[in-house]
N, C-alpha and C positions, 0 to 999 in steps of 0.2 A: 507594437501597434495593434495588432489582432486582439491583444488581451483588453486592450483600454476600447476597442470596438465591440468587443464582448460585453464588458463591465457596461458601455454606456448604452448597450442595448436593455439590458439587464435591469438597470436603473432606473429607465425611461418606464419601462415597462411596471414596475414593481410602485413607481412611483402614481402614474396615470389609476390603477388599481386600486393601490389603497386608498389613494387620498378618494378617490370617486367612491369605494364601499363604507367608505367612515363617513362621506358625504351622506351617504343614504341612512347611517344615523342617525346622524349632527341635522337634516332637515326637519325631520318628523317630530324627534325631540325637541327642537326650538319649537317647531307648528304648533305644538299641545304646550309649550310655555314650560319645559322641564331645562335647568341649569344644565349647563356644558362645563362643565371647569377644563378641560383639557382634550383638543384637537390633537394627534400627535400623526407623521408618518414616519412610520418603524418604532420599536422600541427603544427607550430609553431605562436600562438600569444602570444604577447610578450619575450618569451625566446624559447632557444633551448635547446636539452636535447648535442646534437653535433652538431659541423660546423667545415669544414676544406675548406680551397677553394683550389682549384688546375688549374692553368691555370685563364680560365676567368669564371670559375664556384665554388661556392660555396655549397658543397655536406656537408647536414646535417638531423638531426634526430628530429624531434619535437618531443611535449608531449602527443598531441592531435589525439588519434588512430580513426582517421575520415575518413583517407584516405592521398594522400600525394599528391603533386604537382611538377612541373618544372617550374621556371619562366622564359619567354623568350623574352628575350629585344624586344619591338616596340610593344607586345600585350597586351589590357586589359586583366588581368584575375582574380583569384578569389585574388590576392595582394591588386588589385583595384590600384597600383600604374599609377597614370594620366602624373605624371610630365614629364616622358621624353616623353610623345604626343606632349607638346608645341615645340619643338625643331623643326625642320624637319627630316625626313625621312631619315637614314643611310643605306649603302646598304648591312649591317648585321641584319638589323631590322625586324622582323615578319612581317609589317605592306608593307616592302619595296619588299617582296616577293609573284611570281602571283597568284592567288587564286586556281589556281590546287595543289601549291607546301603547301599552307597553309590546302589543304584540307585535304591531305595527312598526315600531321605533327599532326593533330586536331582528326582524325581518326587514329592514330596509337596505342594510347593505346587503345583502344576496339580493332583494330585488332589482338593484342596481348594475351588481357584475351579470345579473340574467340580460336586461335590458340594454348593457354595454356589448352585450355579445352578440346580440340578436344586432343590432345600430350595425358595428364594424363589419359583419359577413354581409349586411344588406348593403353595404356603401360597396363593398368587395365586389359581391356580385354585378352591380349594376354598373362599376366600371370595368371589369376585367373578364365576366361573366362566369361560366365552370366550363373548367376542359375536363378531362378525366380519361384512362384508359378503360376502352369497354370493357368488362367481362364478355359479353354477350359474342361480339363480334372479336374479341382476343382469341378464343376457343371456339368459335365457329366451322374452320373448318379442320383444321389437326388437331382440335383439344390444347392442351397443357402439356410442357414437360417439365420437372421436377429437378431438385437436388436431393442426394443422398437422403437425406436428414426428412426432405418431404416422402421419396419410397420408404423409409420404418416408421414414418406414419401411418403408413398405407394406401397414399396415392400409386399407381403410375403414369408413365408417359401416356400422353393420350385422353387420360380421361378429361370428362368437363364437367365442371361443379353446376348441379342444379340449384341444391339449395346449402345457406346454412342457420342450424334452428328454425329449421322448415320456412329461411325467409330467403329471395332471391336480393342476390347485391350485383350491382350493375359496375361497382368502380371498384378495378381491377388495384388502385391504390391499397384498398384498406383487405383487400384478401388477409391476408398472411392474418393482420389484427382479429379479424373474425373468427379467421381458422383458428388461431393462437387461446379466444375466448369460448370456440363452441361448446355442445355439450355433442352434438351431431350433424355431420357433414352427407351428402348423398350425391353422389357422382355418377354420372354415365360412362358405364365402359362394354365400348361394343354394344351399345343399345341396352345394356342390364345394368338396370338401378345398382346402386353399392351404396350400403353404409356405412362410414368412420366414425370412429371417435379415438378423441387425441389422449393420452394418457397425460400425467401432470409431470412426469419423468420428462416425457418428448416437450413439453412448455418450456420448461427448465432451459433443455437445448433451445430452443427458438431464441428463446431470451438472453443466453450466453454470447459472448464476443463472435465467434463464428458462427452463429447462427443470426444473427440481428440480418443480413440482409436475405433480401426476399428468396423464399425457396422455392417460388412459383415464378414461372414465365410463361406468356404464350410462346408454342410451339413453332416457331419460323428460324429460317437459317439463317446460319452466322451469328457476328457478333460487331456490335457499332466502335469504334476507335474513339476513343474521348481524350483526353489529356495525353500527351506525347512528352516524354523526359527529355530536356536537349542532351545529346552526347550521347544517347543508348541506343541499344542494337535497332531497334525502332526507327527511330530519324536515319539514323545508318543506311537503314533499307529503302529508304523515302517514302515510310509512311506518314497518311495526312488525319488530323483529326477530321473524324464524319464518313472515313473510308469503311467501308463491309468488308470483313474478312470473311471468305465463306470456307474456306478449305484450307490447310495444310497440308500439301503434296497430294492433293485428290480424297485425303479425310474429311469430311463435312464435321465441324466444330459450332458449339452451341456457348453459352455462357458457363455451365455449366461441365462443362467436357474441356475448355479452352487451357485451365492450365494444367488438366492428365497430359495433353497432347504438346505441351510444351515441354513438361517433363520427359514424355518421349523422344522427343528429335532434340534434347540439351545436347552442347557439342556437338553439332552438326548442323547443315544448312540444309533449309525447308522452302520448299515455290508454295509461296502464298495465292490463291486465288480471290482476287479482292476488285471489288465492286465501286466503281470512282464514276462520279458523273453518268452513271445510266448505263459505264462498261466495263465490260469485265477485262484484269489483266493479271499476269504473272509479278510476285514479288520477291525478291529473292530476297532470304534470312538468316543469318546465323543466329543460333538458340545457343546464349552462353551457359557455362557447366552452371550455371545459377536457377538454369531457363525464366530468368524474369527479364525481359526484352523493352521496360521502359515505358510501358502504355498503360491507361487507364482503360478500361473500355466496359462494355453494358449490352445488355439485349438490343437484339435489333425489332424494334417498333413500326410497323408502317404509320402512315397517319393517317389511313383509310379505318385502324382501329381506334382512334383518337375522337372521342365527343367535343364538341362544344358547344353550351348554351347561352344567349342572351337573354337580360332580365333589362325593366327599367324599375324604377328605386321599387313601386310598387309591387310589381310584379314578384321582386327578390324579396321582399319581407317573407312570405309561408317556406320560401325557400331559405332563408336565413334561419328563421325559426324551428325547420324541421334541421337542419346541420346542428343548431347549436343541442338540441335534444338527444341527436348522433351521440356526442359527446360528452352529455351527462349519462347518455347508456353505456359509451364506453370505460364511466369512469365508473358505473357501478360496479361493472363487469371484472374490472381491474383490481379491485377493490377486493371480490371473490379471491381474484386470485393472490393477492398478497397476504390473505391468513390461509393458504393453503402452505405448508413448507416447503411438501414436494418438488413445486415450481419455482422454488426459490425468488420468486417475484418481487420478494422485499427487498429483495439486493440492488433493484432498479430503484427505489425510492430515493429521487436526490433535492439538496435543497437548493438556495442560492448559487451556491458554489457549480453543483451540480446543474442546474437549470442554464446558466452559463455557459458553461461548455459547448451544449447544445445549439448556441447561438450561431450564427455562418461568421466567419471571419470580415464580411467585408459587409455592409451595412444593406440591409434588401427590404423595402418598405414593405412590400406584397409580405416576404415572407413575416416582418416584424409584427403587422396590424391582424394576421391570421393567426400567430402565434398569442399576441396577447389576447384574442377573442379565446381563442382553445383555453388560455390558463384563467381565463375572466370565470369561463365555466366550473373550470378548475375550483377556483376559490368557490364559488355559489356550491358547488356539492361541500367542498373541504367543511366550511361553515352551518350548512344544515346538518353535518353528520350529530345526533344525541347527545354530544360529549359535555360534561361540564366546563365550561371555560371559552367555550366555541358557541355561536350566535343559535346553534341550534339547540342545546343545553338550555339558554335561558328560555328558547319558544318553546319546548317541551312542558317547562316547570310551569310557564305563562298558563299554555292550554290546557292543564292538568286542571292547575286554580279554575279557568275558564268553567270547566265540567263538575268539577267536584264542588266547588267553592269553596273550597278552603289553600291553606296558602304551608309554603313549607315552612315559616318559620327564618327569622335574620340569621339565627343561629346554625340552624339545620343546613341553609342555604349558602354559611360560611364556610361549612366543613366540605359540603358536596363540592364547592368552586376550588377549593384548596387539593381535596383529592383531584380533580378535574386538570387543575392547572400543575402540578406536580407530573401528570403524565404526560400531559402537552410538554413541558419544560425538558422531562428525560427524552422523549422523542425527539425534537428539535435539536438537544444536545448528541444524541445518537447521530443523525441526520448531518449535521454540521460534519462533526468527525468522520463518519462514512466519504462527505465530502471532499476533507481534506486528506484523506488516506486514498483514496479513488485517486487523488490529482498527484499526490506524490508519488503514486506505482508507475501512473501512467508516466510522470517525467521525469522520472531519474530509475528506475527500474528496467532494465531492458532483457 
């Protein structure tokens, strides 16, 4: 059941997407009077999942959840269909219309997944508005304390981040992301400035299995009970999820210290000091020779460090607008670091398959309509990057014409699309397989 909640998040999403960025070709093109022969969402080689043609277009459904296309009479594109180039020029032909009007048609689906992005974070906001943990007030009065992996960074306990890339960030959320992308971090410790920088080796970690969660918390005690295994030493004890554990037998324990200190008192029973309803009591524990005792559990957060802000629809547009920009910087940023090797950040690169996974198991609209704004953005960089074969490839070649006036040639433009799409095609097929080798470690590998 999880997977077919997966899948139909996955679908929903992919489907809303394309058909809305092929929209934003498929309008402009008809506007200026240039043929459509083929609407498609997802690809189609060799068969179709649907086709129906209506008029002088053929609206269908491929198999291949890669993304989708519009083919439009007189242009090379990812078809690679050549042959109506020999003909001459019709004056419903892509080829036959001025390079403002092609620029326009070429840039419309990114102008669309922008505009889709910026619509769903405004609707977001102005019903749910923004919570977020402060940095400000997170590290206000103890600073930060750290995992392992953040001290050979070069944090310690205590300090507080002023800035990063000489910029301050207030949501303690996207920490880790920033620190993960800087070039320079600047910290207060004991009142003297410090400055870090992360090497591409320590990336590497962040980004690996044990490192993905956050290496940063605000400094406060304990640790919050979250998920309770029935039958484990945990329930045993009568613990409740939402309880504070502050201590193990007069240890003070933190997120980060919780399972040394489990490891230390394994085989053997520990008085828990834990924090219920506003008081404090004894819990008694046996730590089995496993020391895993059945519990989920997470930093303890007050909510005095917790923001929220209300918007109405109007109000959340600049705020929409600046999130969705958040995110095309994060994607540049990311981008750096996937042709660096060091950080191994290509290995994060997933597609369908992999995007999937990521999905929650059980169906969360908030999280759905925020995730597909994030990949809306997604696609609008994916598409402007230069590439031959990609929306930004043909604005490229458009705006060159534009300045130079001259054009590249049917031929010239055949060969460029073919190398273009040749590499698209190896990455996609990389990407796939990455996916399905990712999903069979993770389920049958132990």
């Amino acid at each position: 059941m999880e997977i077919l909640v997966k899948l139909g998040q996955m679908i929903l999403m992919l489907s809303i997407l394309v058909t809305l960025h092929e929209l934003g070709h498929f309008i402009p093109a008809k506007y200026f009077k240039t043929k459509v022969e083929k609407f498609y969402l997802f690809f189609d080689p060799w068969f179709s999942i649907f086709k129906k043609k209506i008029g002088e277009t053929t609206y269908g459904i491929g198999w291949l959840p890669m993304g989708g296309y519009v083919k439009i009479a007189g242009m090379i594109d990812e078809s690679m269909d050549t042959d109506q180039m020999k003909s001459e020029p019709k004056p419903w032909e892509f080829r036959s219309k001025p390079a403002w009007q092609r620029l326009i048609i070429m840039l419309g689906g990114i102008t669309v997944n922008v505009l889709l992005a910026w619509l769903i974070y405004a609707i977001m906001f102005t019903t749910n508005g923004i919570s977020y943990l402060s940095l400000d007030k997170a590290q206000a009065q103890n600073g930060l304390e750290f995992s392992q992996l953040g001290k050979e960074i070069g944090f310690q306990d205590g300090d507080k981040i002023i800035s990063v890339d000489g910029k301050k960030q207030d949501n303690f959320r996207r920490l880790t992301l920033d620190v993960m992308l800087s070039e320079e971090i600047v910290v207060d410790r004991n009142g003297e400035n410090v400055k870090l920088r992360i090497k591409d080796e320590q990336i590497k970690e962040i980004l690996s299995k044990e490192g993905r969660d956050n290496f940063v918390y605000p400094k406060t005690e304990g640790i919050i009970v979250g998920q309770i295994v029935p039958g484990q030493d945990a329930e045993k004890a009568g613990l409740k999820s939402g309880d504070k554990i502050l201590a193990f037998s007069g240890q003070p324990v933190n997120v980060f210290t919780v399972q040394e200190t489990l490891e230390k008192f394994k085989n053997s029973d520990v008085n828990l000091t834990v924090e219920r309803n506003n008081r404090k009591e004894l819990v008694k524990l046996s730590v089995p020779d496993s020391a895993k005792i059945g519990i989920g559990f997470g930093a303890n957060i007050p909510e005095s460090m917790v923001v929220h802000k209300e918007f109405n629809f109007f109000s959340a547009i600049p705020e929409a607008i600046k999130e969705s920009f958040t995110i095309l910087n994060y994607n540049i940023k990311n981008l750096k670091l996937i042709i660096k090797p060091k950080t191994e950040a290509y290995k994060q690169v997933a597609g369908p398959i992999g995007i999937a996974r990521q999905l929650p198991s059980t169906w969360d609209w908030n999280f759905f309509w925020s995730f597909t704004a994030m990949f809306s953005m997604w696609l609008a960089f994916v598409n402007l990057l230069p590439i031959p074969g990609l929306d930004g490839g043909h604005a490229l070649f458009t705006i060159a014409e534009m300045v130079t006036g001259r054009t590249l040639g049917d031929k010239a433009m055949g060969i460029v699309q073919t190398i273009g799409m040749v590499i698209l095609l190896s990455l996609m097929a990389l990407i796939f397989g990455k996916d399905i080798y990712d999903w069979i470690m993770d389920k049958f590998v132990f």
